[in-house]
matplotlib code that plots the C-alpha trace (Angstrom):
import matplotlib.pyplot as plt

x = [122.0, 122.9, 122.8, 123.0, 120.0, 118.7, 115.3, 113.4, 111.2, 107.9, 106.2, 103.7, 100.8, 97.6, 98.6, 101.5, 104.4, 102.9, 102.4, 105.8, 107.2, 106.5, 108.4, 111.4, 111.3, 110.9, 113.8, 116.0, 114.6, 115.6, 119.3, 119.7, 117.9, 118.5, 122.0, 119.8, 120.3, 119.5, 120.7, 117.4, 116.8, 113.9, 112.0, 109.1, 106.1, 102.7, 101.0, 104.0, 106.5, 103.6, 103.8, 107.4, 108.5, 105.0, 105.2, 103.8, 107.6, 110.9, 113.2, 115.7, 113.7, 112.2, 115.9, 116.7, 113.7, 115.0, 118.2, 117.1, 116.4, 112.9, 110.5, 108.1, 105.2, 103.2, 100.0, 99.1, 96.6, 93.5, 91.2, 93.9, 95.2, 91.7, 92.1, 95.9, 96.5, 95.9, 99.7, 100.7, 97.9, 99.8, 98.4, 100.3, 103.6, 102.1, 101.1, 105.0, 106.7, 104.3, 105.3, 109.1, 109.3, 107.4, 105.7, 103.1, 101.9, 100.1, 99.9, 97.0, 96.7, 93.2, 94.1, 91.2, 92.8, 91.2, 91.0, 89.2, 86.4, 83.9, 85.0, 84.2, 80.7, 79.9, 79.1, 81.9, 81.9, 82.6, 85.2, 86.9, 90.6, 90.5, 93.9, 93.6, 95.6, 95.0, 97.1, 96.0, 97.9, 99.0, 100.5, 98.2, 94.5, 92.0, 93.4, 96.4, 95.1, 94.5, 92.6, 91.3, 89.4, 86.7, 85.6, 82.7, 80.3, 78.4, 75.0, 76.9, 77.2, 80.1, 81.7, 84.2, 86.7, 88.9, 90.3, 90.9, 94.3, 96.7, 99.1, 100.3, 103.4, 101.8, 99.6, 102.1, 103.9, 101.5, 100.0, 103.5, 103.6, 100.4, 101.2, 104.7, 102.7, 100.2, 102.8, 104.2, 100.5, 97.4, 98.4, 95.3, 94.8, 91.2, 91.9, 89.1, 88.2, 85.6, 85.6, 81.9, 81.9, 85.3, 88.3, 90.7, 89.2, 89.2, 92.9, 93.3, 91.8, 93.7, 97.2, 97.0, 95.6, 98.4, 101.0, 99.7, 99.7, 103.3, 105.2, 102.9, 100.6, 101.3, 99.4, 95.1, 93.6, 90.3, 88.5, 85.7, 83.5, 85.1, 81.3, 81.0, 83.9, 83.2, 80.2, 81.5, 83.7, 80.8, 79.4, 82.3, 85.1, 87.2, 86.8, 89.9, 93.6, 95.3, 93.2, 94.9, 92.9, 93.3, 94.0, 90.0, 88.6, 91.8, 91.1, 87.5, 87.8, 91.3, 88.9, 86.0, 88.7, 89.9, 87.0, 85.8, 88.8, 87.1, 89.2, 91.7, 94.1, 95.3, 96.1, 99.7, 100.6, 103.2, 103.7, 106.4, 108.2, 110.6, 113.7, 116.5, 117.4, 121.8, 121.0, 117.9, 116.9, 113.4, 111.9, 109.5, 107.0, 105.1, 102.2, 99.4, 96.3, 94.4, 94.5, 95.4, 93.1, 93.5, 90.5, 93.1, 96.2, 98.9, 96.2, 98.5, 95.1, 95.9, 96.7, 99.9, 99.4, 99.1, 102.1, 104.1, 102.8, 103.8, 107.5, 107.2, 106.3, 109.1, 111.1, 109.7, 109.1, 112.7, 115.4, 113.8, 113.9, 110.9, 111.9, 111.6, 108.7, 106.9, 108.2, 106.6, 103.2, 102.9, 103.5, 101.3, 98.5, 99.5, 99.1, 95.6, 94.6, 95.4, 92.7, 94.3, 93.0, 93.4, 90.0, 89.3, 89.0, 87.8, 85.0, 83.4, 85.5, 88.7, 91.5, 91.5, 95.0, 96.9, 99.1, 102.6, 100.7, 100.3, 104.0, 105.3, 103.2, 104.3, 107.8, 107.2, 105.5, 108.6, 111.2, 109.0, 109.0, 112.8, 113.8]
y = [-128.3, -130.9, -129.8, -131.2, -133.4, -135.7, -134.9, -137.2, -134.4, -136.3, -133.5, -136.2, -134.9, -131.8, -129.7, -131.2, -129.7, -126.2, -127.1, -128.3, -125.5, -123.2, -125.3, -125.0, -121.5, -122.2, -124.1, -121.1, -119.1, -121.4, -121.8, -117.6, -116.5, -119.4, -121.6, -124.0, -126.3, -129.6, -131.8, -132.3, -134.8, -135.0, -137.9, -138.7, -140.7, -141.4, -140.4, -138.7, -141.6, -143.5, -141.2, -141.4, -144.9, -147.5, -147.4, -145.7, -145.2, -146.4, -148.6, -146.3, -143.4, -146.1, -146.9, -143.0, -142.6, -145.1, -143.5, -140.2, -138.7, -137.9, -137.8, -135.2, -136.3, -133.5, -135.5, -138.7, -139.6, -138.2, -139.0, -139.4, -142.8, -144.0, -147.2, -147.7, -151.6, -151.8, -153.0, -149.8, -146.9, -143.8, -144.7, -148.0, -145.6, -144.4, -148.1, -149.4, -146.3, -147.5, -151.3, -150.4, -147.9, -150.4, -146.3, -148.2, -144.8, -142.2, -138.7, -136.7, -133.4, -131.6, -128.0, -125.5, -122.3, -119.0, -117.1, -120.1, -121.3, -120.4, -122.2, -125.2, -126.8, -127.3, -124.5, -122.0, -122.8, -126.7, -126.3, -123.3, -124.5, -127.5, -130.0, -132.9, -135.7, -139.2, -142.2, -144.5, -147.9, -148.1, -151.4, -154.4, -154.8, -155.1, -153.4, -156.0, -159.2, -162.3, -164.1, -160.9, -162.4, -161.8, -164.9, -166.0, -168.5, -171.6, -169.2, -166.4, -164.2, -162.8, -163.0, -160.5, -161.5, -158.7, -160.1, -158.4, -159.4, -158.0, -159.3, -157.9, -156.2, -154.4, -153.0, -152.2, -150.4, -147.8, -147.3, -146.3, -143.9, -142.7, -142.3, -141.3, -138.0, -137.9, -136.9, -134.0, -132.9, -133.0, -136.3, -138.0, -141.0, -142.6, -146.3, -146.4, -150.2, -152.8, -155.3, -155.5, -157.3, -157.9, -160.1, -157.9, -155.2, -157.0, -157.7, -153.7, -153.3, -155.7, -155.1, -151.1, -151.1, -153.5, -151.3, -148.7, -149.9, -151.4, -148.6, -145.0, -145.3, -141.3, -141.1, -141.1, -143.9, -144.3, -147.0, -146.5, -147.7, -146.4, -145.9, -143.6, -141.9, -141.1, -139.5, -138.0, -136.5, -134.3, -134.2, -133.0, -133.1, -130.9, -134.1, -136.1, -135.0, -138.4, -141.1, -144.1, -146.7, -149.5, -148.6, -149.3, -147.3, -144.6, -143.8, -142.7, -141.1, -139.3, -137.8, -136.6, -134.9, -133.3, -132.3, -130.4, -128.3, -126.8, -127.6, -130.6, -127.8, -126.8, -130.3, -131.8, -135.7, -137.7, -141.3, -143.0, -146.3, -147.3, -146.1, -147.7, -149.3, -148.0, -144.8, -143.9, -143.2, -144.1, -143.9, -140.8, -139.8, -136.4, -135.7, -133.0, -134.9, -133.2, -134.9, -133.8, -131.0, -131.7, -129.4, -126.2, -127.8, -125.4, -122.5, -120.6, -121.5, -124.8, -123.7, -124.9, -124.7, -128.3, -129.3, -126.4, -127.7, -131.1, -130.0, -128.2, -131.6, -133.3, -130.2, -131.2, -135.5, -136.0, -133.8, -132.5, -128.7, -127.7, -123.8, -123.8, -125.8, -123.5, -120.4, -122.0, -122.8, -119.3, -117.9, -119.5, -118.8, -114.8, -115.0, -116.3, -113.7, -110.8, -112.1, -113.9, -117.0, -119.2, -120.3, -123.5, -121.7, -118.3, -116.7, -112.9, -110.2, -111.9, -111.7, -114.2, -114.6, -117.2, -120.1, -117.9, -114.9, -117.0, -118.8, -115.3, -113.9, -117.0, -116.0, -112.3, -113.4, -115.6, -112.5, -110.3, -112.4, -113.1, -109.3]
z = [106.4, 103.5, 100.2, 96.7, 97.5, 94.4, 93.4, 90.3, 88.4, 86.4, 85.1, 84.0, 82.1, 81.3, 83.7, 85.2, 83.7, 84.1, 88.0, 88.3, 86.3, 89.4, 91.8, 89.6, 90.4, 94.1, 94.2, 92.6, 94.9, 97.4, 95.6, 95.4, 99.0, 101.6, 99.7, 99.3, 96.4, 94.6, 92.0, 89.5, 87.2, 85.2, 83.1, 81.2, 83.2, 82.2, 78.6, 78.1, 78.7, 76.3, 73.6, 73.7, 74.3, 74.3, 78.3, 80.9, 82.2, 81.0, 82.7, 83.0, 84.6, 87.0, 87.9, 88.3, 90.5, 93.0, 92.8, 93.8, 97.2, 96.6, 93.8, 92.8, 90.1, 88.6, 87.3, 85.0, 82.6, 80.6, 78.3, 75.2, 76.4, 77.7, 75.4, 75.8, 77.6, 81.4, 81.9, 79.8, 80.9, 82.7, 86.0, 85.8, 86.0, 89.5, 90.7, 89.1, 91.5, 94.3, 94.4, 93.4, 96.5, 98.6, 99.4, 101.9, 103.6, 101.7, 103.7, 102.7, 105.0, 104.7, 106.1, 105.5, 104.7, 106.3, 102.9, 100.8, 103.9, 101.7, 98.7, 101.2, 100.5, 104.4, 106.7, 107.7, 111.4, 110.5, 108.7, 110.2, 111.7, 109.9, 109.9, 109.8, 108.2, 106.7, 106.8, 103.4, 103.8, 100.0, 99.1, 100.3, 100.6, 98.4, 95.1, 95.5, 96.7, 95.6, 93.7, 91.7, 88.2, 86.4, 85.2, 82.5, 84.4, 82.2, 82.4, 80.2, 83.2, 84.9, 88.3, 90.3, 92.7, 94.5, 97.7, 101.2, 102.2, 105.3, 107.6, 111.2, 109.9, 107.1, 109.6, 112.5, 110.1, 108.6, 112.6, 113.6, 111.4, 112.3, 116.3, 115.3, 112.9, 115.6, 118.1, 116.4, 116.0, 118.5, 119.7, 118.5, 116.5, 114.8, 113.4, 110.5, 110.4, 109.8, 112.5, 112.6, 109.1, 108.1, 109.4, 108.1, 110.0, 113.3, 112.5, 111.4, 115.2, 117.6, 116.1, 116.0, 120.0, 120.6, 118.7, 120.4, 123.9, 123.5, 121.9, 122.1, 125.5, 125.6, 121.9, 122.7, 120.4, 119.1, 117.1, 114.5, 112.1, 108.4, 107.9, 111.0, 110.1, 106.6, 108.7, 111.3, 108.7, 107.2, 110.5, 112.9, 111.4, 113.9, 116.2, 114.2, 114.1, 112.7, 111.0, 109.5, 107.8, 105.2, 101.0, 100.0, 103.0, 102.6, 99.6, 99.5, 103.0, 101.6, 98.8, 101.1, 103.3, 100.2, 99.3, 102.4, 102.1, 99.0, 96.2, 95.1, 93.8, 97.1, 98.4, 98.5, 99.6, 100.3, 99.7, 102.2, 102.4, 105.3, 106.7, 105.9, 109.6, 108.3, 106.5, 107.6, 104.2, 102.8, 99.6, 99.0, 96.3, 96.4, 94.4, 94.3, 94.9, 91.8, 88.2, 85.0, 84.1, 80.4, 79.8, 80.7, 80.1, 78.5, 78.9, 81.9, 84.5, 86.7, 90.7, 91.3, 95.4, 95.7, 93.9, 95.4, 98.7, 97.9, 97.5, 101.2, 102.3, 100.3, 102.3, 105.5, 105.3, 103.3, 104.3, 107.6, 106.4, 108.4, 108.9, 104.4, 104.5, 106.9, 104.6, 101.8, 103.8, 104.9, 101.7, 100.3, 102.9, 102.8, 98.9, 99.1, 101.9, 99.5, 97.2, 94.8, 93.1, 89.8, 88.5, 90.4, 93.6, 92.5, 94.7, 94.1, 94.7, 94.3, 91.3, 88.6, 88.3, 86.2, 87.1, 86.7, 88.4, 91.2, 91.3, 91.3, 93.8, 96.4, 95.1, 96.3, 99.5, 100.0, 99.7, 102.0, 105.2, 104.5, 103.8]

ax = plt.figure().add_subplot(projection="3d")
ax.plot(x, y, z, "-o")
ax.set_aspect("equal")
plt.show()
């Protein structure tokens, strides 16, 4: 098992650092119990990097970002830099690691865990077992096409132009990533398109069943309506094991997946670019999927599940260590069947605990099913 692996730290923002902080203590876990151990660097990203330098992120952390083996972000943004420049707000940190990486598949998993079903808003028995995963294509489409103006017309009213681009390979790729996830799952993938109304959609639809019956026959694949699905989501959402769809429709079907699970501070993702064809390395940025919490931040409260998750997927995706990813995963799950929960997911007759009660509880959990 290599060690010594590079990983980018960006604490970020509001709860972010705290977050991370618990994965720091993973990974000495992880140095002292299993020889397992990393080279970290850490940098400034966000409000932070704003504060700090008039930018969302510095050249030089950008640079050491690309450089490492994977990249962990804690959280960006809030309410302090609401006025700050578009080209310098912290999300533009997030969209300038995005393009840089060329990180074109965002993997958002929506597992229900058996101790939190009835922090779910839907009805035990649909969301009991839940795993599924969603494939968000995250460079093209309609948050990067062109034109995109808004323009002043001669009757002193406005018009909006975002444009709906994709080509074949941009699709082929994401898809292949989808059958390729699919097969180490339940062998099921649901393309979410709109090839009713949109000719993007029709493309989304012929190139992924013509990926599909060229190079993963053995993987069962559906089309659907992104309408239907988002649906069928609420409806029966045991039905879907894989779903890949465009960066529009991906992103507000990612967040009603999330959202079914009962709480965005148990989610992890993972954004992915392509393997290098000689080293068969690719770029990789994982990310809790919740925000900055600047409400608690610094008050010992956020869940740091998600971003501890997130590193088991970094474990899992980017250095194939799926035996410590799994250790992590379980941990976690035993920690939250004892009872234990930080605020955001807190139900009666549970224990309030705080965000370092938690990290060493997962730490405890850890040492016991290794012992």
């Amino acid at each position: 098992m290599a060690a010594n692996k590079k990983l980018m730290f960006l604490p970020g923002d509001g709860i972010g650092p705290e977050v991370m902080g618990q994965v720091r203590k993973v990974i000495d876990w992880l140095g002292d119990n299993r020889a397992l151990t990393f080279d970290l660097d850490e940098g400034l990203v966000g409000g932070a990097a704003y504060d700090a330098h008039g930018d969302s992120i510095s050249d030089e952390t950008m640079a050491d970002s690309m450089a490492a083996d994977a990249v962990l972000l804690g959280a960006v943004g809030g309410p302090k830099w609401d006025h700050v420049a578009y080209e310098k707000r912290p999300e533009a940190a997030l969209l300038g690691l995005r393009k840089n990486m060329d990180l074109f598949a965002n993997l958002r998993p929506a597992v229900v865990f058996d101790a939190l079903i009835e922090a779910s808003t839907l009805k035990p028995e649909i969301v009991n077992g839940l795993d599924i995963l969603i494939l968000r294509e995250l460079t093209g489409g309609v948050y990067f096409g062109e034109p995109k103006e808004l323009v002043d017309l001669p009757d002193g009213s406005q018009r909006a132009v975002d444009t709906q681009v994709y080509t074949t390979g941009e699709i082929e790729r994401i898809v292949r990533v989808a059958c390729e996830m699919a097969k180490k799952r339940s062998n099921k993938v649901t393309v979410a398109q709109k090839a009713n109304v949109m000719q993007t959609g029709v493309l989304w639809r012929d190139v992924s069943q013509a990926l599909h019956d060229r190079e993963f026959p053995e993987v069962e694949m559906s089309q659907m309506y992104a309408d239907n699905a988002a649906m069928q989501l609420i409806r029966e959402p045991k039905q879907f094991d894989v779903i890949v769809t465009d960066n529009l429709f991906g992103d507000v079907l990612s967040d009603e997946a999330a959202m079914m699970t009962g709480s965005l501070g148990m989610l992890p993702s993972a954004s992915l670019g392509a393997a290098d064809p000689v080293t068969g390395k690719r770029y990789a940025l994982y990310e809790p999927v919740h925000g900055t919490a600047p409400d608690i931040a610094g008050q010992d409260k956020a869940n740091p599940m998600a971003t501890v998750l997130s590193f088991a997927m970094m474990l899992r995706y980017s250095f194939d260590m799926a035996d410590d990813a799994e250790l992590i995963e379980q941990s976690a799950k035993n920690v939250l069947a004892s009872g234990m929960r930080t605020g955001d997911i807190m139900t009666p007759g549970s224990q309030l605990v705080s965000t370092t009660q938690m990290g060493e509880a997962l730490l405890a959990e850890m040492t016991k099913l290794t012992s």
